[in-house]
VOPADREN-366234 format. One record per residue (C-alpha): residue number from 1; x, y, z; residue in three letters. Coordinates in steps of 0.001 Angstrom, whole numbers, plus 500000, padded with zeros to 6 digits. Layout:
% residues N
<pt num="NUM" u="X" v="Y" w="Z" residu="ala"/>
...
This chain:
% residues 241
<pt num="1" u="229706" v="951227" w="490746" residu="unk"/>
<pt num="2" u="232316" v="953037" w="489801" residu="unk"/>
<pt num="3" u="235613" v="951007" w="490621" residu="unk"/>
<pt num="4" u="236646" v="948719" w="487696" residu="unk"/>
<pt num="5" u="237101" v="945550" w="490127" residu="unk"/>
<pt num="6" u="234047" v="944108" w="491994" residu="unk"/>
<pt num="7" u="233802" v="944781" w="495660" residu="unk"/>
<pt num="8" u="230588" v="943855" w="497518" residu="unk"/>
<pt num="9" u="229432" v="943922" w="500639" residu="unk"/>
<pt num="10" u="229557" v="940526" w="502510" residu="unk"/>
<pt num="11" u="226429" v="939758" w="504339" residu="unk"/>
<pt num="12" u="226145" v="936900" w="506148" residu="unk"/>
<pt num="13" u="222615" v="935604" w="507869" residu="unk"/>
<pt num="14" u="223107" v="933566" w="510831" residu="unk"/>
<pt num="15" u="220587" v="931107" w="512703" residu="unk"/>
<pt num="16" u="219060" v="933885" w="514786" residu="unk"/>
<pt num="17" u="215269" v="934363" w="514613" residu="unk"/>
<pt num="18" u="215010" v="938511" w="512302" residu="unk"/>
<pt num="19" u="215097" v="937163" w="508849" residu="unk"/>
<pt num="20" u="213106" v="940134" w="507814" residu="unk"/>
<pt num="21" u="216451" v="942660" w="509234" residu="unk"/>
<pt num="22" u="218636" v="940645" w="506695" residu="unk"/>
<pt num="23" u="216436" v="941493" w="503773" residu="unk"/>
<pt num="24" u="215991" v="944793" w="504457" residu="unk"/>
<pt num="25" u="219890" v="945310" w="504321" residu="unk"/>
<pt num="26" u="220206" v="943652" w="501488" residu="unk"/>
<pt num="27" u="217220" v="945430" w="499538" residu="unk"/>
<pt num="28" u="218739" v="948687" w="500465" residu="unk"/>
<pt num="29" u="221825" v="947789" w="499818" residu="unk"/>
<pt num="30" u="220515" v="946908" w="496563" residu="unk"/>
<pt num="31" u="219105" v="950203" w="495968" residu="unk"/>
<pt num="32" u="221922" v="951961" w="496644" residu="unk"/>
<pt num="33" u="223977" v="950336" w="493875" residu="unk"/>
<pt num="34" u="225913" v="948440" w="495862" residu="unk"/>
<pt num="35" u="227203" v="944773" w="495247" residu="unk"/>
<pt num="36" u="226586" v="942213" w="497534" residu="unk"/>
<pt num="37" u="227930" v="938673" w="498925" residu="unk"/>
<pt num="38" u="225523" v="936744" w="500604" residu="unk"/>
<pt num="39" u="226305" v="933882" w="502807" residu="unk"/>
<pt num="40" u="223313" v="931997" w="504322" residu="unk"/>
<pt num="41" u="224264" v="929731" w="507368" residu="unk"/>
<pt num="42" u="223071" v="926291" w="507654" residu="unk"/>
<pt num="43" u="221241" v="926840" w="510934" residu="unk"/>
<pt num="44" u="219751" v="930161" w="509349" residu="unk"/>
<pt num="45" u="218029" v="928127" w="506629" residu="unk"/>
<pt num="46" u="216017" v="926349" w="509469" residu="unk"/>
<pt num="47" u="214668" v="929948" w="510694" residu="unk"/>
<pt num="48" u="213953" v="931419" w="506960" residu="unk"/>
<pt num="49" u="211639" v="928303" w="506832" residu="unk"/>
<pt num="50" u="210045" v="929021" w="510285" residu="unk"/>
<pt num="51" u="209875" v="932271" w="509685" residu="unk"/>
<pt num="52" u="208543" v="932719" w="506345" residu="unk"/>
<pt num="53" u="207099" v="929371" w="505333" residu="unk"/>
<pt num="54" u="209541" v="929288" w="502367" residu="unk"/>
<pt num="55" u="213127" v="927273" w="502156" residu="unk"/>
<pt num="56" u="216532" v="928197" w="501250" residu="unk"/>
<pt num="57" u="218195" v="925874" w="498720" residu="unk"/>
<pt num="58" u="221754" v="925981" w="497285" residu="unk"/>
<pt num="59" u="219973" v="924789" w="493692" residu="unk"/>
<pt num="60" u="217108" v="927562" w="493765" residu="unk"/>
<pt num="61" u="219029" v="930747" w="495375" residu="unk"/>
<pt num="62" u="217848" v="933465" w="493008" residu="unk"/>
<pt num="63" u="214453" v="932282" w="493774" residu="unk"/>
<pt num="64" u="214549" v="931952" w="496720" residu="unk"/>
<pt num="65" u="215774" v="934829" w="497736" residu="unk"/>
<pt num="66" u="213744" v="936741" w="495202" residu="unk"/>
<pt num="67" u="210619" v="935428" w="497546" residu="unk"/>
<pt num="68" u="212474" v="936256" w="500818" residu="unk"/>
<pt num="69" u="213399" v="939939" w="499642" residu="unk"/>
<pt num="70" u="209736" v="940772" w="498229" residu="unk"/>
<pt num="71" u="208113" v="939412" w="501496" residu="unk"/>
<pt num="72" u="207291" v="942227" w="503977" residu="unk"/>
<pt num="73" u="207995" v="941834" w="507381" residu="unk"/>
<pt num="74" u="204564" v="941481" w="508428" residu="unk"/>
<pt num="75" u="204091" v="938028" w="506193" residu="unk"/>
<pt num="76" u="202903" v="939954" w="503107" residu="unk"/>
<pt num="77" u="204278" v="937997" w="500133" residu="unk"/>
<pt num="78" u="205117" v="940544" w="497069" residu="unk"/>
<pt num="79" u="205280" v="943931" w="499280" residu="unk"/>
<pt num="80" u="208631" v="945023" w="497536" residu="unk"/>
<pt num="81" u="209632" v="944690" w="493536" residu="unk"/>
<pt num="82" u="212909" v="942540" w="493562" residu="unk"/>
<pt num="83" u="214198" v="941939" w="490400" residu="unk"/>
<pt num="84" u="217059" v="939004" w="490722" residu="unk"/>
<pt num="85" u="217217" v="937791" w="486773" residu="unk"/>
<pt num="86" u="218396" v="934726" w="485576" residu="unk"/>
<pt num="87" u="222541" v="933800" w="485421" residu="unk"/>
<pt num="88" u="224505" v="935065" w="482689" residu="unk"/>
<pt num="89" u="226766" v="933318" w="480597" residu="unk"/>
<pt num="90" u="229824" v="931365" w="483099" residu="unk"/>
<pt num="91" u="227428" v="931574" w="486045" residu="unk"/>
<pt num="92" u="226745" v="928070" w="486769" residu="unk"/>
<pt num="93" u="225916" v="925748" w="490086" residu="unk"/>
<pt num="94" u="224589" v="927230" w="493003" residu="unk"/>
<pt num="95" u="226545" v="930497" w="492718" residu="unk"/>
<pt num="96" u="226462" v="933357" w="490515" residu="unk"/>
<pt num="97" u="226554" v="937026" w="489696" residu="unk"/>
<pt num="98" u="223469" v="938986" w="488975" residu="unk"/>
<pt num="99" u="221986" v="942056" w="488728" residu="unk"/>
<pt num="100" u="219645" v="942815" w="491524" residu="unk"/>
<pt num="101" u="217094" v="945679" w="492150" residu="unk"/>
<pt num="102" u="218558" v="949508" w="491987" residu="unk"/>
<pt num="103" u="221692" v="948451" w="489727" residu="unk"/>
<pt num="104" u="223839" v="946110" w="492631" residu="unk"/>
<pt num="105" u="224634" v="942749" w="492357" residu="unk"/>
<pt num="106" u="224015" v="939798" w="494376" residu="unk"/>
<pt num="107" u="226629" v="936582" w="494352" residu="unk"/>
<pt num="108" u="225568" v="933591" w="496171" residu="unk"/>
<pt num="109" u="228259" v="931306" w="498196" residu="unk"/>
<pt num="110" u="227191" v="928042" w="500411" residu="unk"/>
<pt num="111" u="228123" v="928525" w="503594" residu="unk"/>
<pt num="112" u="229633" v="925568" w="503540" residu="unk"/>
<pt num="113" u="232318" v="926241" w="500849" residu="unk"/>
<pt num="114" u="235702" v="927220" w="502893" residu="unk"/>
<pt num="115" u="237283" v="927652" w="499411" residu="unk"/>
<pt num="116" u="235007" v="930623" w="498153" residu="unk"/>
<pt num="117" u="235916" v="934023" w="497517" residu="unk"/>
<pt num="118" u="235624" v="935288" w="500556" residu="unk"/>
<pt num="119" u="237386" v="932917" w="502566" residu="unk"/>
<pt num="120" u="240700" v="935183" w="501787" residu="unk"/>
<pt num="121" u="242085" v="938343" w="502327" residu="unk"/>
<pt num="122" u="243002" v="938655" w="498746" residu="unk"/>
<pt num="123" u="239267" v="938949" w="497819" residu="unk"/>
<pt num="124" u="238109" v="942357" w="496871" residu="unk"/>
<pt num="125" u="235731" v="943124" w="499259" residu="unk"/>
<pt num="126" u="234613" v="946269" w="501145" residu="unk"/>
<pt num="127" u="232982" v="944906" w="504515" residu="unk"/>
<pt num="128" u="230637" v="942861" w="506469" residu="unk"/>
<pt num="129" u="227855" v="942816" w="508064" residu="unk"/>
<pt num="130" u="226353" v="939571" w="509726" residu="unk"/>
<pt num="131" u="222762" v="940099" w="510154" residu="unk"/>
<pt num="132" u="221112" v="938884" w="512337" residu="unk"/>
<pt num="133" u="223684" v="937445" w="514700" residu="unk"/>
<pt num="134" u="222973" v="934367" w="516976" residu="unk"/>
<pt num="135" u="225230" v="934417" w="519925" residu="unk"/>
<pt num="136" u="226721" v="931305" w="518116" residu="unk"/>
<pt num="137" u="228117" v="933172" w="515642" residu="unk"/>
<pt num="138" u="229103" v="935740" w="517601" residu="unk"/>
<pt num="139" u="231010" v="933047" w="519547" residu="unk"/>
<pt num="140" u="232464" v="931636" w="516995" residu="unk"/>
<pt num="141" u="234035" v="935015" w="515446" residu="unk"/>
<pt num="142" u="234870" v="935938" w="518457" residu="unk"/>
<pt num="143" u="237139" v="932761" w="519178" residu="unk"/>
<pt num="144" u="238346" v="932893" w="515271" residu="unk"/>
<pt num="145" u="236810" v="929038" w="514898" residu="unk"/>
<pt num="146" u="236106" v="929786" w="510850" residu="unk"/>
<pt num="147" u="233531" v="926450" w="511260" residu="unk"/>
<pt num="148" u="232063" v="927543" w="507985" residu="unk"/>
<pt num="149" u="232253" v="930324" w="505619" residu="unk"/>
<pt num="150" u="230125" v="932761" w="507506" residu="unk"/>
<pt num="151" u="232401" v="932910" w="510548" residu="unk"/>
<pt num="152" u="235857" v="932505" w="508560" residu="unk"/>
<pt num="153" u="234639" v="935927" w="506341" residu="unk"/>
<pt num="154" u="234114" v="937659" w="509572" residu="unk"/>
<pt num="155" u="237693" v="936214" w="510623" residu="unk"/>
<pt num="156" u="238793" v="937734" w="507355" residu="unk"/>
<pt num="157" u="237238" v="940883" w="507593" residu="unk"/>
<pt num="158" u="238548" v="941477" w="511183" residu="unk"/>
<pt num="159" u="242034" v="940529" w="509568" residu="unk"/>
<pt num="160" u="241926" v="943116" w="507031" residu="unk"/>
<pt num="161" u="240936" v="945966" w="509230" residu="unk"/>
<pt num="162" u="237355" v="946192" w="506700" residu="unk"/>
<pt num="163" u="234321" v="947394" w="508516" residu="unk"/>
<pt num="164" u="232471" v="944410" w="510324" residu="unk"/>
<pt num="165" u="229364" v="945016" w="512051" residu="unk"/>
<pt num="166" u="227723" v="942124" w="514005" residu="unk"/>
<pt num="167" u="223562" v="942941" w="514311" residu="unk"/>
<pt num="168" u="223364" v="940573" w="517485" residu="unk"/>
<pt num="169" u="219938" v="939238" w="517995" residu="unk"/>
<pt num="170" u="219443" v="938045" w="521525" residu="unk"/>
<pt num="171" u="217639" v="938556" w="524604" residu="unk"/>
<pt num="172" u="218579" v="938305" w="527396" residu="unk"/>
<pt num="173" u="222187" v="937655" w="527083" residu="unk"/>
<pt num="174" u="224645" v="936085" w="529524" residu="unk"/>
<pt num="175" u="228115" v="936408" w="530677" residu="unk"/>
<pt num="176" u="229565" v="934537" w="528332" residu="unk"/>
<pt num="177" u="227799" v="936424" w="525198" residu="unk"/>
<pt num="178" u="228632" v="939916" w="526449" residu="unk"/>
<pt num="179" u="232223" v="938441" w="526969" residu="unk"/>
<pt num="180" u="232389" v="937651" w="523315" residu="unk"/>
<pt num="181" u="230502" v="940867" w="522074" residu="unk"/>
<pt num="182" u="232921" v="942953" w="523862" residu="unk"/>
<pt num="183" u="236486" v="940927" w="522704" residu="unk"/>
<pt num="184" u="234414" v="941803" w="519345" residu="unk"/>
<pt num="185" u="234361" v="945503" w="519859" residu="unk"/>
<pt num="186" u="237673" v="945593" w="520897" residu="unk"/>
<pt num="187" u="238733" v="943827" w="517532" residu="unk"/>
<pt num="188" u="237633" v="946716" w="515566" residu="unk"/>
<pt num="189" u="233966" v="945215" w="514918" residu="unk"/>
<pt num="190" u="230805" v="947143" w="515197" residu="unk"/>
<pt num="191" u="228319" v="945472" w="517822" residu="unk"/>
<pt num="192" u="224883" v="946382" w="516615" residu="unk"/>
<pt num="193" u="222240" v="945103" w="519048" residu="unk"/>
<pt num="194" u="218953" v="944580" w="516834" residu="unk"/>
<pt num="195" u="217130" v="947142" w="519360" residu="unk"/>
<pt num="196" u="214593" v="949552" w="517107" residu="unk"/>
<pt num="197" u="213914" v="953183" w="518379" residu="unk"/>
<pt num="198" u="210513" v="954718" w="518503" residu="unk"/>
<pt num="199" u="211233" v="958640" w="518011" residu="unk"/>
<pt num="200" u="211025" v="957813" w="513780" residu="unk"/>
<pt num="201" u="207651" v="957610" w="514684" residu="unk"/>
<pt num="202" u="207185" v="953774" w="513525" residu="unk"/>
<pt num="203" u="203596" v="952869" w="512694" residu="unk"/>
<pt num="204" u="204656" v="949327" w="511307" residu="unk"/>
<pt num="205" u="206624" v="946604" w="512182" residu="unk"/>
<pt num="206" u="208563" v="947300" w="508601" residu="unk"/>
<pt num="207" u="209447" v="950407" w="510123" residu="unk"/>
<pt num="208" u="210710" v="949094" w="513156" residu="unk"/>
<pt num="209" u="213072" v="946506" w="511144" residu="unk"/>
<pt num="210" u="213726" v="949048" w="508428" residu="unk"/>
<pt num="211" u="215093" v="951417" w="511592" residu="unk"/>
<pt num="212" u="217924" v="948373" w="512665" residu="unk"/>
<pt num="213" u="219062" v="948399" w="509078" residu="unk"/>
<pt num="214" u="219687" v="951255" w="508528" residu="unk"/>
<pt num="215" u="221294" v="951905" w="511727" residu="unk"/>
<pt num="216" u="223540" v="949077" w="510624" residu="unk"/>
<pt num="217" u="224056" v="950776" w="507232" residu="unk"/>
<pt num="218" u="224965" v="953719" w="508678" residu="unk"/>
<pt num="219" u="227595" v="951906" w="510507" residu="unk"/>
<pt num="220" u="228863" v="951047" w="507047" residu="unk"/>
<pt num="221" u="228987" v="954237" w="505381" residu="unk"/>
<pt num="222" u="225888" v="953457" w="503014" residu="unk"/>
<pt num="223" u="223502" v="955820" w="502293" residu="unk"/>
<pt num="224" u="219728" v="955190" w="502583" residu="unk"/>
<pt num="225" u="216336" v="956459" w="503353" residu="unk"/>
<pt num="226" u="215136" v="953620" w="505958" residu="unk"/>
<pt num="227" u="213893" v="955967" w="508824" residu="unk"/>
<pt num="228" u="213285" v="959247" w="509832" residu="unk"/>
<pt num="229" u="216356" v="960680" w="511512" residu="unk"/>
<pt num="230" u="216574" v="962701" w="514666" residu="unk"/>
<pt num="231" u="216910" v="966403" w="514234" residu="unk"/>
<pt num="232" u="216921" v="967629" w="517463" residu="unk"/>
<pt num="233" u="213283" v="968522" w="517858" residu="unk"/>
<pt num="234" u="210867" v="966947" w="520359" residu="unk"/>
<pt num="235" u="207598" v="965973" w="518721" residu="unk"/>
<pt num="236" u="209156" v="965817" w="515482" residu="unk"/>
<pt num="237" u="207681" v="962537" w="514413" residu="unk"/>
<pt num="238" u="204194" v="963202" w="515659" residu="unk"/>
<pt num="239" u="204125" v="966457" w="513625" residu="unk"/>
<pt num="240" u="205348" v="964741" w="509757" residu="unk"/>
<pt num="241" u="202844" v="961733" w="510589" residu="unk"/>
């Protein structure tokens, strides 16, 4: 990156069943040189294991995430080449700086630690992106309740007028839920349902999930090849398959 000071991208996983949406963002954003915060919820750590047969440990977080990130979304283990390397010197405990796959860098905070970087405005940071988003987080941003760091760094973001986009993973939602997304919207946030379009001309479910990514990527400014992107020509997909 080219700025002197450090300033990732926050991305926060919540308890919502699309684990494999939350490593595609953060493999792209990855590969676009970009720096990255990752916050893993407590709730979310229940749904990595369910969803990938693997746990999520404050201890073992370049590991474990190195696993998550080369898993495709299909349940093939190894499908991508993450490099996560071991801590350099003054990295210590369950957090840490280090360089990930395409040049970026990945710091790890517990989601329970209110006094982390991100926790204030005063931390260099460029955005945020909560992917996926269980209604409870959305609720909980929505009502500012900061009940751990995931939803206080949203609080923060929202605060600093940085981009937030909230990849809400529900279906069907109620009253209450849409109330929230929409006092969301109208707080400058970005509400990205995790809906997948079919005119890329998606073969695989990786394509699918690689499609809400980078739809949430482009909400962010980021540049990536994820999907095929419309062009204004019927067919089009059919015709480059």
């Amino acid at each position: 990156m080219s700025d002197s000071v450090r300033r990732p991208w926050i991305v926060g996983v919540s308890g919502a069943s699309g684990t494999p949406y939350a490593a595609s963002v953060i493999r792209a954003l990855l590969a676009a040189g970009e720096d990255v915060d990752l916050v893993v919820s407590r709730a979310s750590r229940l749904t990595l294991l369910d969803e990938t047969g693997h746990p999520f440990r404050d201890a073992h977080w370049r590991e474990d995430l190195r696993r998550w990130l080369a898993r495709g979304a299909d349940g093939t283990p190894d499908a991508y080449d993450v490099a996560i390397p071991e801590p350099g010197p003054g990295t210590g405990g369950g957090t840490g700086t280090e360089t990930g796959t395409g040049g970026g860098t990945v710091r790890y905070w517990p989601a329970g630690d209110l006094a982390a970087g991100p926790s204030s405005g005063s931390y260099p940071a460029r955005g945020m992106i909560v992917v996926p988003a269980s209604t409870a987080s959305v609720a909980g941003i929505a009502l500012g309740l900061s009940k751990d760091l995931l939803q206080r760094t949203a609080s923060v973001t929202l605060k600093e007028r940085r981009p937030l986009v909230v990849a809400v993973r529900e279906t069907p939602l109620n009253g209450q839920t849409l109330r929230h997304l929409v006092t969301l919207d109208e707080a400058g946030a970005v509400v990205l349902p995790a809906s997948p379009a079919f005119y890329a001309g998606a073969a695989h479910i990786q394509e699918l999930v690689d499609f809400v990514a980078g739809r949430a990527l482009d909400a962010l400014g980021v540049p990536h090849d994820l999907y095929r992107r419309w062009e204004g020509e019927l067919g089009g997909a059919q015709r480059q398959s």
